[in-house]
C-alpha positions in Angstrom: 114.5 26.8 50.2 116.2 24.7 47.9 118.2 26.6 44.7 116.0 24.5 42.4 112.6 26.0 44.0 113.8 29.4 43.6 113.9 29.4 39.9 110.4 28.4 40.1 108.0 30.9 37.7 105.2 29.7 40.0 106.1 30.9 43.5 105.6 34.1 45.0 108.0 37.3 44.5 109.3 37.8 47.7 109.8 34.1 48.1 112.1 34.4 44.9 113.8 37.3 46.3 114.7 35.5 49.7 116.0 32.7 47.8 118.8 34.1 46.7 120.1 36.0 49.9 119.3 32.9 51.8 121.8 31.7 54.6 124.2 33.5 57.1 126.5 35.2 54.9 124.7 36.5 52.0 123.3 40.0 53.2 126.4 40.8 54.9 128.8 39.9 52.1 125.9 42.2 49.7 126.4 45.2 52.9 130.4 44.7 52.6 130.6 44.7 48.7 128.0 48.5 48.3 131.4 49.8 49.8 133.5 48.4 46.4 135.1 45.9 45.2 137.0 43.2 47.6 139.3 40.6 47.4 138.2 37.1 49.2 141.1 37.3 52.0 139.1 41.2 53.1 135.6 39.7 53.1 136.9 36.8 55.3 138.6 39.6 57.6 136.2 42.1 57.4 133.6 39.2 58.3 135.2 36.9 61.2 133.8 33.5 61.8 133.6 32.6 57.6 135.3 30.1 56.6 136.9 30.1 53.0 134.3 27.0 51.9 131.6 29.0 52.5 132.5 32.2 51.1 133.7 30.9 47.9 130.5 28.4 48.0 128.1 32.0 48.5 130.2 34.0 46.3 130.0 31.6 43.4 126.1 31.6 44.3 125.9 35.1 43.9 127.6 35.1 40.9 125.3 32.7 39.5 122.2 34.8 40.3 124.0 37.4 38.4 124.3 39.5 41.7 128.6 39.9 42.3 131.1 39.9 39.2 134.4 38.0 39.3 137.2 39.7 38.2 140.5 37.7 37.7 144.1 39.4 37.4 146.0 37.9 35.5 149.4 38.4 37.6 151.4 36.4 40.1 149.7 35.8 42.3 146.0 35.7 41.0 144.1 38.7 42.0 140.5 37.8 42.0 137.9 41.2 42.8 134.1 40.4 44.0 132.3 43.8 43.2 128.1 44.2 43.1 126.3 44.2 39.5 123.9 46.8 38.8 121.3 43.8 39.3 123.2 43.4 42.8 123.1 47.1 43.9 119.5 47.0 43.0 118.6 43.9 45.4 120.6 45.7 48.2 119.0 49.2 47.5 115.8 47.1 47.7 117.0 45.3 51.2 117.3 49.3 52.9 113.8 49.6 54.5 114.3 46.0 55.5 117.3 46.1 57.5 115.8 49.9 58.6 112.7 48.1 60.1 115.3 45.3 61.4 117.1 48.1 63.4 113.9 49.6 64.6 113.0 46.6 66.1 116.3 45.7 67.9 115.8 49.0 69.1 112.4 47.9 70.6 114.0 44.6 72.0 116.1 46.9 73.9 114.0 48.9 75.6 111.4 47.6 77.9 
């Protein structure tokens, strides 16, 4: 779904919701950040195989859709936090019986 589409008043809720975790990295840079704040060089450790074009590109998404703050140190070098808003911890508190059924049914994949 493009950005655009998601704003759209006209399309369903869960369609909205969707829209903005949409792509690979979204719901597991919302999982790492419910632990705390993070600094760009941990997400890209703690998540191996993200490139530093597409975390800044999803964080600054995120930020946009009011989901992650930005917080910028002013000190040599910049320190720059990524921490949930209370709009983000309520999307991922939302996203629990998701990922629960998600586990049950890897769980079922696994057994035959």
């Amino acid at each position: 779904m493009t950005r655009g589409r998601a704003q759209d008043l006209n399309v369903c809720g869960v369609t909205a919701a969707i829209s903005v975790i949409d792509g690979k990295w979204k719901t597991a840079l919302l999982w790492r950040l419910e632990s705390g704040p993070h600094r760009p060089a941990e997400l890209r450790r703690l998540l191996p195989g993200l490139s530093e074009k597409v975390l800044t590109q999803a964080l600054r998404e995120m930020e946009a859709d009011g989901l992650v703050h930005r917080e910028v140190h002013d000190v040599l070098p910049l320190k720059t936090l990524y921490s949930l808003t209370d709009f983000g911890r309520e999307l991922s508190e939302a996203l629990a019986p998701l990922s629960d059924w998600g586990h049950r049914r890897l769980e079922k994949l696994a057994t035959p």
